[in-house]
TORNU-540854 format. One line per 10 residues: their letters; for each residue x, y, z of C-alpha. Coordinates in steps of 0.25 Angstrom, whole numbers, m for minus. Each point is the difference from the previous one (the first is absolute). Layout:
<nodes>
A) X/Y/Z  ...
</nodes>
This chain:
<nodes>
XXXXXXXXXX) 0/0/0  6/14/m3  m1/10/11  m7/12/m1  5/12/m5  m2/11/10  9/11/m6  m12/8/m3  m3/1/14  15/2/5
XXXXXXXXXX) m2/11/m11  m12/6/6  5/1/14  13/6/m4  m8/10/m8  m9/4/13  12/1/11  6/13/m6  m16/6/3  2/m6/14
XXXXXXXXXX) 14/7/3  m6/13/m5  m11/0/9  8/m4/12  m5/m15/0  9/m12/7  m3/m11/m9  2/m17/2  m1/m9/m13  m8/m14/0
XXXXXXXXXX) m4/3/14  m9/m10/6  m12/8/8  m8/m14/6  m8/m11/m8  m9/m1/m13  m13/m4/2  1/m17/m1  14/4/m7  13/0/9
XXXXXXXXXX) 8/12/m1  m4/14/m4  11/6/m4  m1/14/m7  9/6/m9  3/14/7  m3/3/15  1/16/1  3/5/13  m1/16/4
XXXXXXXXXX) m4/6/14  1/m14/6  m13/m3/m10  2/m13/m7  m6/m1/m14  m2/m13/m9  3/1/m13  m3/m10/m11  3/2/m15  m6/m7/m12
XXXXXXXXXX) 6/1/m14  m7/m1/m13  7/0/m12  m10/m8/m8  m14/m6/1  0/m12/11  m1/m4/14  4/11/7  m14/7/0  m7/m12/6
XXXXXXXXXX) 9/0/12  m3/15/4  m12/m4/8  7/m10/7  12/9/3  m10/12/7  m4/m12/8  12/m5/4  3/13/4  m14/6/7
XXXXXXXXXX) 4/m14/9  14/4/2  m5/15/6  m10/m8/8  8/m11/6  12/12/2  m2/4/15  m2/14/m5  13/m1/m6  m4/4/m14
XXXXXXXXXX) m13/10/m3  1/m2/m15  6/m7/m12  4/4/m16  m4/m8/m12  9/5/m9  m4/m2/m16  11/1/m10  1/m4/m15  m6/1/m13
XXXXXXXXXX) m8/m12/m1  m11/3/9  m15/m2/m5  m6/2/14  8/12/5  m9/11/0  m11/m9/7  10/m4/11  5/14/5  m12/7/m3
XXXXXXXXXX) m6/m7/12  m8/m10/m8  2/m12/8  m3/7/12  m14/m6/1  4/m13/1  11/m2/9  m5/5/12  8/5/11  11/3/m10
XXXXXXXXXX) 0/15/0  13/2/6  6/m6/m13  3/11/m10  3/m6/m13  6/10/m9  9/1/m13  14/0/1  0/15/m4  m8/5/9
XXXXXXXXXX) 8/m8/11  11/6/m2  m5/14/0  m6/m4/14  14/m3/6  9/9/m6  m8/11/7  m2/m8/13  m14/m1/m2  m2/m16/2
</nodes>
């Protein structure tokens, strides 16, 4: 079996980490934040850290058309049980989209999911772009 390539998301989170410096963000790569739901692990790409506020931070590439968009639900899940199950240790988490190939995009950070994963709300699923802007200007 050929192992996955995951350059495009070592890609990603070397493209967000500049915006962390420059908002004053401390930053840990493939940090494991608790357990996925039925899953083992949950390990997210980017833990952010400024003011002692710990923030999770989960990325997604998609530079063509697959299976990326069908685990977005999954991953705002794992990560609305993550907050939950934190202690009070994390108050919200970042799903960050990045890549041409995304059909569902627009629904996703628009909110659209929203009224069906309940409880979720403290999950901000955004673009890559807009990401960025929010922690180069400390705003996470």
């Amino acid at each position: 079996m050929t192992p996955r390539d995951t350059r495009t998301g070592d890609v990603l989170e070397r493209t967000i980490i500049p915006a962390l410096q420059l908002g004053g963000y401390e930053y840990e790569r493939q940090k494991v934040i608790g357990n996925r739901l039925g899953a083992g692990k949950h390990k997210v790409d980017l833990l952010a850290t400024k003011n002692r506020e710990k923030i999770p931070v989960s990325l997604k590439w998609q530079q063509v058309s697959g299976t990326a968009e069908q685990k977005v639900p999954y991953e705002i899940i794992c990560l609305a049980h993550s907050i939950a199950e934190s202690g009070g240790r994390f108050k919200k988490a970042y799903l960050v989209l990045g890549g041409p190939g995304w059909k569902l995009r627009d629904f996703y950070v628009s909110g659209g999911l929203q009224k069906y994963l309940v409880g979720c709300d403290s999950v901000k699923v955004v673009t890559l772009e807009d990401f960025i802007a929010k922690a180069n200007s400390a705003s996470l």
